[in-house]
C-alpha positions in Angstrom: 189.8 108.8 22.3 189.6 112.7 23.5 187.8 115.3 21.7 190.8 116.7 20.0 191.7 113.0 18.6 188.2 112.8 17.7 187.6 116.6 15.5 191.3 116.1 14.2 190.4 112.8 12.6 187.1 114.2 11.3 189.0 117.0 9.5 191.5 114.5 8.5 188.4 112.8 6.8 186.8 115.6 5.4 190.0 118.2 4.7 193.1 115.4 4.1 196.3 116.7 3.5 195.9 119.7 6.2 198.6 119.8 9.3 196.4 119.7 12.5 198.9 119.2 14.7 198.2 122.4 16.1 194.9 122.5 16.4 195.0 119.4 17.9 197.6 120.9 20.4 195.5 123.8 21.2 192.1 121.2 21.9 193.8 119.0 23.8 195.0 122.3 26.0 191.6 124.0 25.7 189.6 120.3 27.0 192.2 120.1 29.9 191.4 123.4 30.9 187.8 123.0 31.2 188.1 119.2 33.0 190.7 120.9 35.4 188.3 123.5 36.2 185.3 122.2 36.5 186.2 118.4 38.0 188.9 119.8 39.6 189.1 123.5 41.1 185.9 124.5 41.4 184.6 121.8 43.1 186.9 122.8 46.1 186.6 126.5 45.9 183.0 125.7 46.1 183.7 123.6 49.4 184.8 126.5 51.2 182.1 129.4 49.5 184.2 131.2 46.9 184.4 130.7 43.3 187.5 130.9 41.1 187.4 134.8 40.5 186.9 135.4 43.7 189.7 132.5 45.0 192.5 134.8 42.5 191.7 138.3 44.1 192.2 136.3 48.0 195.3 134.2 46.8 196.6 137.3 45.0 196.2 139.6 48.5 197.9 136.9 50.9 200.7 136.3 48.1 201.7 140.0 48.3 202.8 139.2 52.3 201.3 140.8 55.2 199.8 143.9 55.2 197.9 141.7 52.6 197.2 145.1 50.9 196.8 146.1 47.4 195.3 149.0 45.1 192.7 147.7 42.9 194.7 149.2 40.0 197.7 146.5 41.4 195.5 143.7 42.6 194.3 143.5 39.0 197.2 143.5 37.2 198.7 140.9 39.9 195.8 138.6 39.8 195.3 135.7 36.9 191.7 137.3 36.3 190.3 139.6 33.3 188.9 143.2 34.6 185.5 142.6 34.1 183.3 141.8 37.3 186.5 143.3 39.5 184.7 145.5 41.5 181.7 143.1 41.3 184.4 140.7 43.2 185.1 143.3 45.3 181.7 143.7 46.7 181.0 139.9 47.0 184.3 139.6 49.0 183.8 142.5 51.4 180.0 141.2 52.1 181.6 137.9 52.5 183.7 139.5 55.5 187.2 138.4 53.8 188.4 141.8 52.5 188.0 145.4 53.3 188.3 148.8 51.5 190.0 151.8 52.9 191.4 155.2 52.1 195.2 154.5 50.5 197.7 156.5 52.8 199.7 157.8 50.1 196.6 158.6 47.4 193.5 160.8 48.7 191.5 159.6 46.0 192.6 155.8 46.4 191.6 152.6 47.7 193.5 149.7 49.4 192.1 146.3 49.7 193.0 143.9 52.5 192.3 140.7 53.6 190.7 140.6 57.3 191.8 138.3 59.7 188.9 136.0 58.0 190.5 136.3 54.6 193.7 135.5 55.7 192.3 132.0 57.9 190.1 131.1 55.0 193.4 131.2 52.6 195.9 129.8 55.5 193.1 126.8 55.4 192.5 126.7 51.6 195.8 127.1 50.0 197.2 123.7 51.4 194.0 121.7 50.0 194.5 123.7 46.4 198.1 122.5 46.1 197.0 118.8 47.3 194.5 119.0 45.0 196.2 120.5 42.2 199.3 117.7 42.8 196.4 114.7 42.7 195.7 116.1 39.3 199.2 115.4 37.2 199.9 113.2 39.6 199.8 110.5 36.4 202.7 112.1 35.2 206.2 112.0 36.3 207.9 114.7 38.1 210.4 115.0 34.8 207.1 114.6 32.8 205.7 117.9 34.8 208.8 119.5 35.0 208.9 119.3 30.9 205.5 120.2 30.3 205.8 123.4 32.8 209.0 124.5 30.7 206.9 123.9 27.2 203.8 126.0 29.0 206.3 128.6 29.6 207.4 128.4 26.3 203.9 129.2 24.9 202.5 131.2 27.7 205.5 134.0 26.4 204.6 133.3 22.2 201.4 133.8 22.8 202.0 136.9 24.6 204.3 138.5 22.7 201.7 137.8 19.9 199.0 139.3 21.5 200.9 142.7 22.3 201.9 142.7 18.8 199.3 143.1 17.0 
């Protein structure tokens, strides 16, 4: 039995008549998130000296295409990270040797940030072993079975966001 199974019967015993569906829904996602990151993902970002903050801001550079460029304004509203500890990225990925800063052409007072040759082997090498490793990880469910559950993600990834800017 998994946590969620386990607190939902609990409140069954102690609150009956309550529909928990939905917060057994929303442990059951919240437990697979931490078990996918911490058995999972950072295990390998950890194989190859970054961490999963740190993996975003790279992955989110070498998406973009080659110059591998972004504004910091762009790279964080591109990259599946919160805005706190941005710059604090920043700093441990330029002393790192896998990004650099420089003056943006087309704003005197801006920035780009760019992979370096280093940043762009480190993700050439690490992006294969992340899919691999990502694949191993549903690998229990069908490919109907993960083509389902990424439609129903979808689903709630866009309630939840149009909740969120409502309010």
């Amino acid at each position: 039995m998994d946590r969620a199974s386990t607190a939902v019967e609990q409140w069954r015993r102690e609150m009956p008549g309550l529909d928990l569906l939905a917060m057994e829904i929303i442990g059951r996602l919240s437990e697979a998130s931490l078990i996918l990151r911490r058995d999972w993902l950072e295990p390998l970002f950890a194989e190859h000296g970054v961490q999963a903050g740190e993996f975003d801001v790279l992955a989110t550079l070498r998406r973009a295409g080659a110059p591998y460029s972004l504004t910091p304004t762009t790279l964080f509203e591109s990259a599946m990270i919160s805005s706190g500890g941005m710059t604090n990225r920043l700093d441990r990925l330029e002393n790192s040797g896998w990004i650099k800063r420089s003056p943006n052409p087309n704003d005197r007072r801006g920035t780009l940030v760019s992979l370096t040759d280093e940043g762009v082997a480190l993700l050439d090498k690490m992006v294969p072993a992340h899919l691999k490793n990502e694949q191993d990880a549903i690998k229990t469910m069908s490919p109907e079975e993960q083509a389902q559950l990424n439609q129903l993600l979808r689903k709630l990834v866009k309630s939840v966001s149009r909740h969120d800017k409502a309010c």
